[in-house]
N, C-alpha and C positions, 0 to 999 in steps of 0.2 A: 383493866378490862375494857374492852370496846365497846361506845354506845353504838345503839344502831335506829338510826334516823329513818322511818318511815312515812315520804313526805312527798305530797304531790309540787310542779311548780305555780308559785303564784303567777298574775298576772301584773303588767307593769313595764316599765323602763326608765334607764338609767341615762340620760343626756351630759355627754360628756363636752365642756367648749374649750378651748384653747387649751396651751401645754400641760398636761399635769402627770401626774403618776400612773395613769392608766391610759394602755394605749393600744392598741386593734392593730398587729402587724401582718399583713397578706403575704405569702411567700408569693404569687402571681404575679409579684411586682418584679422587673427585672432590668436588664440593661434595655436601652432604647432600642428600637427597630433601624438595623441597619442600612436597610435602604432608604431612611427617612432622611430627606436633603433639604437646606435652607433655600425656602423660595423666594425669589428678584424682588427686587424692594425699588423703586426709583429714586428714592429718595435715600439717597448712601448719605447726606451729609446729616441726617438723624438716625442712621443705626446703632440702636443701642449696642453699649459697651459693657455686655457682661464681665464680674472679676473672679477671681479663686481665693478661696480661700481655705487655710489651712489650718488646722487648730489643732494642738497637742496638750495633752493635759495631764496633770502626774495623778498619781490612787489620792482619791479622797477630794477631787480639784474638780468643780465643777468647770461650763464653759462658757458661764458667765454672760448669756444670754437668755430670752424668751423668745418663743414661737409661736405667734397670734394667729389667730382668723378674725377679721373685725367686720363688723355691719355695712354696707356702703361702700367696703373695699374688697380685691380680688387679690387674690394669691396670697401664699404662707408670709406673714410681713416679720420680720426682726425685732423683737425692741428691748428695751431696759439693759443696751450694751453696757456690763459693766467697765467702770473704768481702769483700764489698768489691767483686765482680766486677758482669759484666752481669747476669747474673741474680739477683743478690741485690738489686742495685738499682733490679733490676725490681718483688720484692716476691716471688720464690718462692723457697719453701720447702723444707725438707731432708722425704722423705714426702709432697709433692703427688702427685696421681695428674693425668694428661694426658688432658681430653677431648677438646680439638683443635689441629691446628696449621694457622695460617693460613686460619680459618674450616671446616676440615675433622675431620669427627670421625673421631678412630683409636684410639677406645677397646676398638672390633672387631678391629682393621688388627694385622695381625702386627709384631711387635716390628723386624726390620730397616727394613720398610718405613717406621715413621713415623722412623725414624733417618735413613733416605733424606730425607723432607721435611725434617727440620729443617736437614738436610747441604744442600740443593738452595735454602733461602730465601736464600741470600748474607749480607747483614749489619743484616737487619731482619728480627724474628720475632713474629710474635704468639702465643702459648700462651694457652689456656684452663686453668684447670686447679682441684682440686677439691682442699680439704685432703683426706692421706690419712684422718681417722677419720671424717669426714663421709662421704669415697667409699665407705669400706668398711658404713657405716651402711646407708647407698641401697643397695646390693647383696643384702644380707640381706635387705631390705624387698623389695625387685624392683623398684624404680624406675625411670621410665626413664629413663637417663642420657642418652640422644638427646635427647630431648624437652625434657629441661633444660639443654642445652646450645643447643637454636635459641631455648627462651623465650629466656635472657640476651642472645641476640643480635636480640629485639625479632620481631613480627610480619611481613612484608612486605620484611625484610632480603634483598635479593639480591645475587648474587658480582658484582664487577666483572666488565666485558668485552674482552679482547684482541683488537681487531680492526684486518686488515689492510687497506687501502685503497688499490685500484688506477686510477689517474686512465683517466677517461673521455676518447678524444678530441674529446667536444665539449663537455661540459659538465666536465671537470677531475674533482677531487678531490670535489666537492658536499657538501661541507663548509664552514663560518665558524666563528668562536668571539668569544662575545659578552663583555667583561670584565662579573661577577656587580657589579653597584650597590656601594661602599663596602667591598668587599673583596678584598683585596690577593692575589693568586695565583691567584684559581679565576675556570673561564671553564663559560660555558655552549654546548649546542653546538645551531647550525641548519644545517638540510641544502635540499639540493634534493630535492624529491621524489621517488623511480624514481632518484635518483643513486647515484655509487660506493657513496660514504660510506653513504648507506641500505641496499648492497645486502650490502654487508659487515657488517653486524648494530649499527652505528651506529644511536640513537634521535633523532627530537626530543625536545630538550629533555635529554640527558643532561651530565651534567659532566665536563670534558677533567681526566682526573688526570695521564698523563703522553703524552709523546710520543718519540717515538724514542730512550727510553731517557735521557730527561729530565724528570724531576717538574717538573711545570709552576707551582707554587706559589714556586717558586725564580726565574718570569720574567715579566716586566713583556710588556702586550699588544702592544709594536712587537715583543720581540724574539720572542715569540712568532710575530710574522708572517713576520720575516726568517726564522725557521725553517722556515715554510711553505713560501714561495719555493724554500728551498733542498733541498727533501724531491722534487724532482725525480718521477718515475711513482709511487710509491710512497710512502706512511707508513704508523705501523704505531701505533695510538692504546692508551690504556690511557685505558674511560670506564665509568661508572656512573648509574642512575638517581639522579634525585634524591631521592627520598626515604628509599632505600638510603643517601645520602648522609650524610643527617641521622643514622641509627641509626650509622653509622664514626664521624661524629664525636663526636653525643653519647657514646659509649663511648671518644672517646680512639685508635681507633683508625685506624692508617695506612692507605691501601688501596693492595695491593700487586698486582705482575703473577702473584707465586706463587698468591695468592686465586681468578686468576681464568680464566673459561670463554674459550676461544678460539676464534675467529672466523674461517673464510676464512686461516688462517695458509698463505703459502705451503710450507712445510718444514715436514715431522714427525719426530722420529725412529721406529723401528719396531724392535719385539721382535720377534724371530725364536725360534723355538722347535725346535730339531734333535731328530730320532733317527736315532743313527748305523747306516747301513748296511753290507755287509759290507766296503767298501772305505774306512769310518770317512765323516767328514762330506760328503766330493767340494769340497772349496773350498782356494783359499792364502790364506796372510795373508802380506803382506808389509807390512817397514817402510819406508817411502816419503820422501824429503820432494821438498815441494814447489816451486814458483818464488817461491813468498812467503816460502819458508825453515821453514814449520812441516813439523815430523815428525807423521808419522800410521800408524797401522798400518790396513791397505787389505786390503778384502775382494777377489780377483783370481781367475777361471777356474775358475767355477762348472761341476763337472762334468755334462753335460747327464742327465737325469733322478735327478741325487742329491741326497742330502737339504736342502742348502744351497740349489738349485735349488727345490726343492718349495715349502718354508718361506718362501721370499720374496727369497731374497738375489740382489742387484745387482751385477753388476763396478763398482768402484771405488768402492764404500760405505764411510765410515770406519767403526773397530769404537770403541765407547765404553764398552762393558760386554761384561764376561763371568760370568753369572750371578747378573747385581746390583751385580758391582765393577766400581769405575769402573778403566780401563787408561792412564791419564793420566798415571799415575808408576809405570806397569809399562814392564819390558823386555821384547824381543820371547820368549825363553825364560820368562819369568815366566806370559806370557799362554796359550804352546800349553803348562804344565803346567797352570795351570788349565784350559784343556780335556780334556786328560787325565784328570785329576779327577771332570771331572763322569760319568765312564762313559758310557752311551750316550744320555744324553739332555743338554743343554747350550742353555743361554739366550743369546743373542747381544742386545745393544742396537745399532742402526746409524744412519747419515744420511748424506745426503750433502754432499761438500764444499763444495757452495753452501749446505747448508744449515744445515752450523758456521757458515758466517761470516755469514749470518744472523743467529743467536741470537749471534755472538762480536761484533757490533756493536751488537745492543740490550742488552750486558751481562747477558745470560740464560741458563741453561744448558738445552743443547737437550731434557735429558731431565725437564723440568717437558710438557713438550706431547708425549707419544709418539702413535705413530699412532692413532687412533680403532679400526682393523681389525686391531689385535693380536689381539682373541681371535678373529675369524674367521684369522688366521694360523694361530695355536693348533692349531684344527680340523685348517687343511691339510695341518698336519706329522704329525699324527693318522695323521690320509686316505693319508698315506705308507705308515704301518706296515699299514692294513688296508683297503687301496683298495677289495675287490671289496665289505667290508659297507657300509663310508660311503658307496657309489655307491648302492646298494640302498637307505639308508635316507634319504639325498635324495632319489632318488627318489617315495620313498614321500611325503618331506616337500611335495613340488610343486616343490623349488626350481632345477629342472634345467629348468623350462618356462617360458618365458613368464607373466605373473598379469596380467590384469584389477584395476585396484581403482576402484571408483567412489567418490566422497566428496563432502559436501556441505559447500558452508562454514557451520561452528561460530561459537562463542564463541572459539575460537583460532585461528581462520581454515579450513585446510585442516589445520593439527596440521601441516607439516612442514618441514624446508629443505631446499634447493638445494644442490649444491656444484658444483666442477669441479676439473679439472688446470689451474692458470692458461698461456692461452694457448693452449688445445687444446678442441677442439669436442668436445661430450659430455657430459651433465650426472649427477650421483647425487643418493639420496635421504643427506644429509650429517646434519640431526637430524629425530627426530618424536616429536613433545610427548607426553606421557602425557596418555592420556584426548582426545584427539584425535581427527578424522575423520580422520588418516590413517591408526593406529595403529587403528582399530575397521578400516577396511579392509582392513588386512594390510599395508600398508608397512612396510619393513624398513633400517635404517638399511646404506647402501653397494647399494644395491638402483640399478639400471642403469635409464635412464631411457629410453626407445624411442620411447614414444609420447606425445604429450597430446590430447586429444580426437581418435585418430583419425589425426592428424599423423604421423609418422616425425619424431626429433631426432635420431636418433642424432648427424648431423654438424654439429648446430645449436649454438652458442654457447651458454651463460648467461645473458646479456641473453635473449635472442629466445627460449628456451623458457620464460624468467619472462613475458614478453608474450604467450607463447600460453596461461599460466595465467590470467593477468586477462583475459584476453578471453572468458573460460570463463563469467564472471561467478559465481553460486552453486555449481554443480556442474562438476564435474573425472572425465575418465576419463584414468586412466594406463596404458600399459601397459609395464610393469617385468619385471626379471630378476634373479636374486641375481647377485653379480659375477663370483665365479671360473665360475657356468655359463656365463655371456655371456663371459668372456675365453676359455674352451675354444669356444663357437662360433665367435668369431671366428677363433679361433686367432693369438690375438695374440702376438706376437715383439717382446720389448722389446730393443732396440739397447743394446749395451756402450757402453761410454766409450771414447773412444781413450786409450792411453795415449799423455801427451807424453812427448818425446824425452828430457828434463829428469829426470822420475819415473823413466824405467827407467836411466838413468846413476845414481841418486843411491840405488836400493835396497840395502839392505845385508842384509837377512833375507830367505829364503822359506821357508814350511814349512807341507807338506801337511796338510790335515785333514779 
């Protein structure tokens, strides 16, 4: 039978220093800014010489290193290389300092966080990294360490692509893959024009690295095909330009799903961001398991306008973090003292159950992709504590109204993407390129999509509002809405989960927060 905790949070905090089991991962963090370039140094015969390193590790095999922040010194530093282990035979160093992991620089990136990435790659890592008296060298001088970290990785290098791909009823998946001339594992890929695979952020002409949580260099092109066949509505690719292609390999290195930007992913997880009110959070957690037999601790009976409600939270969300920490090998008292802890404000990580077994089938853990709309969450639970100024100062912003944007197609087209809820009519503004026409018009990324030339979408599909874009020809009017305004005018009521019969016989915890 379920206890039930009824418990405000305490006051306090919990100071975490250097590497340890607990760690604060931000999805905000991403691939470096591409137009960010290394600036002239006059002094070429001291530019440091960053190295790569590669680290591969089997189940159960640590990688045989520490990751400091020390007093008196700057940047993530290396130490206690074991000997003989992965990272010694990688080629790093006791006193490296760390400008990136897995093509991402964290030489900025608070100390937990980049412990989150390198916890979150699995058992293949790439590290940049900089001897420590060279780094410390660059620093004094003001060099920029950015800038020396995208030269090494070449001109025109871009991240791989994680994209999802959901089969068209008439034309399928619109995708092939061509085996590359004389060598053994890599495929190229062709599409149908206006197809899935195109509309999923698939290029011509890019190269297949993996698929459904299969490195493709490992299968010959029949089996790759019986894998086609058998990927049923759905696959979920891991591709790359080619000539991004070339700079991975000349450097030796792997290209991985941790690397890369993501595409039309069905499932996100989502940061939630609490401030507790006077009746503490308004939500339960309980411990649940399921008909598959997995235990979960489950977000249940969000109290209607409390803080848990505000922030974003769902009935029947699983919890995956609390503050950074992963609850995966916590007990159900272990997790509500962590909340406790955090006093009145408390970070929640969540997903839903489809959407673990998702990432629990391409071998990937859910919290590499968090939602894109975490910091407009952020805002919301803000908007809690001081509703009547954040209404005022939206207001003032325009974004409570309707926006016109007129745009002309560019050198980047329109500057922006498309998204949707897969399965459900509606389209958003999902990304918009820097320096773009859609970005010089005021498009805003989660920006609600109304109108195209004039049209009403509201209830229109994806395909069909991407066809009233090309029919636009050069010029495009939208007419947009930020989201949470358009979901208050709707006044949208998103439906609970049913609980099955199964889940409420099998809970063992409840406890209020």
């Amino acid at each position: 039978m379920g206890k039930r905790h009824n418990m405000q949070p305490s006051t306090g905090s919990v100071e975490i220093i250097g590497l340890t089991e607990k760690f604060t991962f931000n999805p905000k963090e991403g691939i470096d800014n591409p137009v960010m370039v290394i600036t002239d140094d006059s002094d070429t015969a001291s530019t440091p010489s960053p190295r790569l390193c590669v680290l591969k590790r089997e189940e159960g095999e640590s990688y045989g290193f520490h990751l400091q922040v020390e007093r008196g010194r700057q940047g993530h530093i290396i130490r206690n290389v074991a000997l003989g282990g992965v990272a010694g035979r990688s080629g790093l160093q006791d006193g490296d300092r760390l400008l990136e992991v897995n093509s991402c620089y964290v030489d900025d990136v608070p100390h937990p966080e980049v412990a989150s990435k390198i916890k979150l790659s699995g058992h293949q890592l790439c590290l940049l990294v900089l001897d420590g008296e060279e780094y410390e060298q660059a620093v004094s001088r003001g060099q920029d360490l950015r800038g020396l970290a995208r030269a090494h990785k070449g001109a025109g290098c871009k991240p791989p692509r994680l994209c999802y791909v959901t089969r068209d009823p008439v034309s399928g998946l619109g995708i092939n893959f061509t085996p590359v001339e004389g060598e053994k594992g890599r495929f190229s890929v062709s599409l149908v024009t206006g197809g899935a695979a195109e509309k999923a952020g698939v290029c011509q002409g890019d190269r297949l690295v993996w698929m459904n949580g299969a490195t493709v260099s490992d299968l010959t092109h029949s089996a790759l095909s019986r894998m086609m066949k058998k990927c049923g509505n759905h696959i979920t690719i891991l591709v790359i330009d080619r000539e991004s292609e070339k700079n991975y390999m000349r450097q030796k290195m792997p290209i991985l799903p941790t690397m890369a930007v993501a595409h039309n992913l069905p499932h996100r997880a989502s940061k939630l961001h609490l401030v507790s009110g006077p009746e503490g959070f308004g939500f339960l957690l309980r411990l649940e398991k399921a008909p598959s037999g997995r235990t979960s601790h489950v977000l249940r009976e969000m109290d209607s306008g409390s803080p848990a409600e505000r922030a974003g939270m769902r009935d029947g969300e699983l919890l995956l973090e609390v503050n950074g920490e992963s609850v995966e090998s916590l007990k159900h008292e272990e997790i509500v003292d962590r909340v406790r802890l955090s006093g009145q404000h408390v970070s929640l990580t969540t997903i839903t159950p489809q959407g673990l077994e998702f990432y629990t089938q391409l071998g990937l853990s859910p919290l590499l992709f968090c939602e894109d709309d975490a910091a407009e969450r952020e805002r919301e639970s803000s908007i809690a504590a001081s509703a009547a100024q954040q209404s005022t100062q939206k207001e003032m912003d325009g974004l409570c109204k309707p926006r016109h944007c007129s745009l002309q197609k560019g050198s980047l087209g329109y500057g922006f993407n498309l998204g949707c809820v897969p399965q459900s009519a509606g389209t958003f503004i999902s990304q918009v390129a820097f320096g773009g026409s859609g970005q010089s018009a005021g498009l805003l990324v989660g920006d609600v999509v109304m109108e195209v030339n004039g049209q009403n979408v509201e209830e229109k599909y994806l395909e069909d509002v991407i066809m009233l874009v090309k029919e636009g020809g050069h010029f495009l009017s939208l007419l947009v809405m930020d989201k949470t305004a358009y979901n208050k005018l709707k006044q949208i009521d998103t439906p609970t989960r049913d609980i099955t019969d199964s889940e409420e016989e099998e809970k063992d915890e409840t406890s209020c927060l």
